[in-house]
C-alpha positions in Angstrom: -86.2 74.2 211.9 -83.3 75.1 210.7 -82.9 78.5 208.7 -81.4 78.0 205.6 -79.0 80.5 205.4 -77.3 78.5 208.2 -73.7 77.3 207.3 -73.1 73.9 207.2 -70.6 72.4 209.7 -67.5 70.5 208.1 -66.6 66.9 209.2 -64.0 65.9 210.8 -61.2 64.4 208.9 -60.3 61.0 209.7 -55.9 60.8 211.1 -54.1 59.5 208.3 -52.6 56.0 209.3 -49.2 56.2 210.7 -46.2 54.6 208.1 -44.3 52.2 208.8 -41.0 51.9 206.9 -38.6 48.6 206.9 -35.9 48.6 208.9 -32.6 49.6 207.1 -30.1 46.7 206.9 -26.8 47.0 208.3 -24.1 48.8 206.7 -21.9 46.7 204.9 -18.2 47.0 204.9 -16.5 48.8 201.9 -15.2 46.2 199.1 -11.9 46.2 198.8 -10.1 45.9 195.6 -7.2 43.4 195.1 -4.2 45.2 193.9 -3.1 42.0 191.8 -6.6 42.4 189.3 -5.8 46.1 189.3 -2.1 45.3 188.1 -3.4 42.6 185.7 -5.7 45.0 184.0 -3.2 47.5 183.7 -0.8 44.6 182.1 -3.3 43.6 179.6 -3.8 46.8 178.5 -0.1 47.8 178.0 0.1 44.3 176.4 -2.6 45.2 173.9 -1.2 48.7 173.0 2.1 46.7 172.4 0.6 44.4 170.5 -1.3 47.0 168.2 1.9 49.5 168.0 4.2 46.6 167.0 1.2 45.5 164.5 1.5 48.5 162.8 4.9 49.1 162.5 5.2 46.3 160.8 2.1 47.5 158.2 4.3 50.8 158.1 7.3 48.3 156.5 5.1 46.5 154.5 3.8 49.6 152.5 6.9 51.1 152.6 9.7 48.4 152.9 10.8 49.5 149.5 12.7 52.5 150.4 15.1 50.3 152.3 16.9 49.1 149.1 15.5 51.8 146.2 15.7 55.6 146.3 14.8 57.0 143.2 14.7 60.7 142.1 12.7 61.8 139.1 16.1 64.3 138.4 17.6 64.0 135.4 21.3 65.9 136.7 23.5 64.9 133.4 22.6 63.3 129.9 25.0 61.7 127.4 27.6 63.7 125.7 26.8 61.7 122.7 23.4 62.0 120.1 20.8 60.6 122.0 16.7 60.7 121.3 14.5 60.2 124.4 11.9 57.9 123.8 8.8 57.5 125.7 6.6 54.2 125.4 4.3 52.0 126.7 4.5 49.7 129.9 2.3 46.8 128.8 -1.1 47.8 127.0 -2.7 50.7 128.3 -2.0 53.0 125.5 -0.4 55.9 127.5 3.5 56.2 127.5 4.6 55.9 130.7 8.4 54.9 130.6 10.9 57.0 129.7 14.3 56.0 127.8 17.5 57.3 125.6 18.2 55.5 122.8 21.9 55.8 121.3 22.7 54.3 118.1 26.1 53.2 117.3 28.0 55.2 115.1 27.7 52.9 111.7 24.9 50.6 112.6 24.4 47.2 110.8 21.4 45.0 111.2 23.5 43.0 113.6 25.0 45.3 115.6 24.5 44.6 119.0 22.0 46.7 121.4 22.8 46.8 124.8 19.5 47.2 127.0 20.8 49.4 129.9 19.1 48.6 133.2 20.2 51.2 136.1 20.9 50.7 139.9 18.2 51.6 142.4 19.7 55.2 143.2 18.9 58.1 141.3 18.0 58.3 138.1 19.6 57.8 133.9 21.4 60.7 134.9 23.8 58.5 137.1 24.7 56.4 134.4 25.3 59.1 131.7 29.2 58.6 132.1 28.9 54.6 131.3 26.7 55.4 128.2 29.3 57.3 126.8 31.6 54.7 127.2 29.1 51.9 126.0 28.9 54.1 122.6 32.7 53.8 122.2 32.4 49.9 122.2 30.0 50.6 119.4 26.8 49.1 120.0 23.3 50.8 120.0 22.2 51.4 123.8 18.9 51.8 124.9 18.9 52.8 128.6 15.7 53.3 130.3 14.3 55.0 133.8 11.8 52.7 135.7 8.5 54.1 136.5 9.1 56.0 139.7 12.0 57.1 138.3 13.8 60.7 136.2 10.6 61.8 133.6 8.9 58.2 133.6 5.8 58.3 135.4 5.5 58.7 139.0 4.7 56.2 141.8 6.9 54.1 144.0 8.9 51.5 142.4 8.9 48.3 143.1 10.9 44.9 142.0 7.9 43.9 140.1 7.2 47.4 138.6 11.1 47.0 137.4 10.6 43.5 136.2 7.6 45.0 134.0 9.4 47.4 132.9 12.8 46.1 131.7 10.2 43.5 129.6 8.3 46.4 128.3 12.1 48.0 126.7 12.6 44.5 125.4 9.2 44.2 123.5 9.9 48.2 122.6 13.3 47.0 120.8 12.0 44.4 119.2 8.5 45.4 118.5 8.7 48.7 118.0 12.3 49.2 116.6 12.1 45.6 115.0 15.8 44.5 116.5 16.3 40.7 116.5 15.8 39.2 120.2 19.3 37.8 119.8 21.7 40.5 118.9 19.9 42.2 122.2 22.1 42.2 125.6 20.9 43.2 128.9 23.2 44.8 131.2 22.6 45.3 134.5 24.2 47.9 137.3 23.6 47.7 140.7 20.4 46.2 141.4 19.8 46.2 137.8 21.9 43.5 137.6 19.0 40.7 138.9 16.6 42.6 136.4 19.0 41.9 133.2 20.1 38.6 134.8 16.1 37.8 135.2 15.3 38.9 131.6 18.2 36.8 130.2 16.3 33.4 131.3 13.0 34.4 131.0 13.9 35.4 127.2 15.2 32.4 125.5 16.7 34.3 122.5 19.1 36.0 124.1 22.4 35.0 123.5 24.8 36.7 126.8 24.0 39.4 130.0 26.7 41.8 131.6 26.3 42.1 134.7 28.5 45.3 136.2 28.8 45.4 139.8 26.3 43.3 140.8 25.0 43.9 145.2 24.2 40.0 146.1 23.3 41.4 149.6 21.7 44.3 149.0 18.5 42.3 150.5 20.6 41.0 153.8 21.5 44.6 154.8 18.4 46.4 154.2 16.8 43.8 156.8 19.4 43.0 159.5 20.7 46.1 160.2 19.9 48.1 163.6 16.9 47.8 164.8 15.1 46.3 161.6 16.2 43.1 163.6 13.0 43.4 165.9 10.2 43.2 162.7 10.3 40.0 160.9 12.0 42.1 157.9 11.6 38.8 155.7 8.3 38.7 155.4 7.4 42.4 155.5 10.1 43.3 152.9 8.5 42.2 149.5 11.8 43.1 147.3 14.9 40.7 147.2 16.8 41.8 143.9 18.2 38.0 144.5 21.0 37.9 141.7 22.9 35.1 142.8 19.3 32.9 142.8 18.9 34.5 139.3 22.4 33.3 137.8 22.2 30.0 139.5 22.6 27.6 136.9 22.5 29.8 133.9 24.4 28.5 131.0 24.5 31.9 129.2 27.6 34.0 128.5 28.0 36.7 131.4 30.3 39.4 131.1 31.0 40.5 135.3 32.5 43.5 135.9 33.4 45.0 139.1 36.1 47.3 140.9 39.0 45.9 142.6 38.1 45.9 147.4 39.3 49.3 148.2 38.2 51.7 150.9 34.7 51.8 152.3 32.8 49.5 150.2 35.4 46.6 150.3 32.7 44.5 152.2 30.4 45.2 149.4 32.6 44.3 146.9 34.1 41.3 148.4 30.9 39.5 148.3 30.7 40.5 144.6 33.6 38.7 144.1 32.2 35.8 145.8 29.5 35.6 143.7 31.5 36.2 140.4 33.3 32.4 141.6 29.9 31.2 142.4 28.6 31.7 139.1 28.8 28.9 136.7 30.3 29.0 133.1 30.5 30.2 130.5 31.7 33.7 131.9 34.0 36.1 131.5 35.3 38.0 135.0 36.9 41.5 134.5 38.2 43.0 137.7 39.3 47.1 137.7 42.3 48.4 139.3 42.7 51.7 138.3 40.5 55.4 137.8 40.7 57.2 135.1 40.7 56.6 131.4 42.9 53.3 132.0 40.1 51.6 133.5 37.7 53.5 131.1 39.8 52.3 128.0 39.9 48.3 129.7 36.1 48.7 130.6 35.6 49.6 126.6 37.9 46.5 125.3 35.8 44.1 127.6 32.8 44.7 126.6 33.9 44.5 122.9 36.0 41.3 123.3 33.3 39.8 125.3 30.8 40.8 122.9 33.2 39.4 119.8 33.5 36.5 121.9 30.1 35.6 122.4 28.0 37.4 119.9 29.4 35.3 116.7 26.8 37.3 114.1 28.6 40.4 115.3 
């Protein structure tokens, strides 16, 4: 037997099985890429970056397509060299005064004296006009002359033809509301692109009696959008403000006082198509056309307001 301290012998291990692997297939050739998808691809993608730049440009002109026809400052340079208050009230009902005006009476008021509601251009501010004030108190008529909001101390914000059109109605209902002045002894002038405002406000308001209109821009819309490269947007949809006088006096049968300069140096274009529009507008008018500087034409600017205003005001 057996002692049993003897070690026992291991088995043998069985060989593992061999493994047998698939045969590799072929090598396939390398694809080849066709130049023409490659230079498609790269076309749609330029095409789409175009697409998307151009895209918003044109957002760019929407938002800001105002500053193509208005550039307003909120400085107020000059003031008239005549008593004025500065008023500040309301634009429609929100309690808060956020417009900004002068008020000038005439020297010897009357209860129908006229008040001239003085609408500036789109550039600068009532400082600009403080010079045709002054004349306007020498006519005499009271003069309330206001700065849209955007514009000298009234509150800030870009303005806008609509914003304008809101506002030159909030210095009506301020004159007659506020300051209790009959709707009919109250004349809108207009300068510059002030002139659609007051033209605007004279057929919306069926009380008022005339409108002076004093250098009117008919195309101030046409060469804000076709000049330069403003040609490659669609500029007459993106550009929301038109300031479209000549729509606003066609057909008006109010009295309009039109005052302008006589074509001289670089603005003749400019004022050439004023004078277009002065022959386009219907009747009743009265046309007054300025030939010289200086207190000649100050002197003939004073009698044709006051003969227009004698003319056409009767309760004067």
């Amino acid at each position: 037997m057996p002692s049993r301290k003897q070690k026992a012998v291991p088995k043998a291990r069985r060989p593992e099985p061999e493994r047998r692997y698939p045969p590799r297939p072929p090598a396939e050739p390398p694809e080849v890429v066709d130049p023409r998808w490659i230079a498609k691809a790269l076309g749609a993608t330029l095409l789409a970056a175009f697409v998307l730049a151009y895209l918003a440009v044109c957002l760019l002109v929407y938002q800001g397509g105002w500053q193509l026809m208005l550039a307003p400052s909120h400085k107020v340079d000059a003031t008239p060299s005549v008593p004025f208050q500065t008023i500040h009230f309301d634009a429609g009902e929100t309690g808060t005064p956020r417009l900004t005006g002068w008020w000038i009476p005439a020297e010897s008021p009357t209860p129908t004296t006229p008040t001239i509601l003085y609408l500036h251009g789109g550039v600068g501010s009532l400082g600009n006009s403080a010079q045709s004030l002054n004349l306007l108190h020498r006519v005499p008529v009271n003069v309330f002359a206001i700065d849209y909001r955007g514009y000298g101390q009234s509150s800030p914000g870009h303005p806008t033809e609509a914003r304008m059109t809101e506002d030159a109605s909030a210095a009506l209902e301020y004159l007659t509301g506020t300051r209790h002045i009959p709707e009919k002894t109250i004349v809108p002038y207009g300068e510059g692109l002030g002139a659609a405002l007051a033209a605007n406000l004279a057929n919306t308001q069926p009380e008022i009696q005339a409108v002076i209109l004093d250098t009117p821009d008919p195309e101030a819309f046409g060469r804000a959008t076709d000049a330069g490269k403003a040609r490659l947007l669609p500029m007459r949809l993106l550009v929301r403000e038109r300031f479209d006088v000549a729509a606003a006096l066609a057909g008006s049968k109010k009295p309009k006082l039109l005052l302008a300069d006589r074509p001289d140096g670089s603005e003749m274009e400019r004022i050439k198509a004023n004078q277009a529009l002065f022959r386009a507008v219907p009747d009743p008018k009265m046309t007054v056309t300025f030939d010289h500087p200086g207190e000649i034409s100050e002197d003939a600017y004073v009698r044709s307001v006051e003969r227009f205003l004698d003319e056409y005001l009767p309760h004067r």
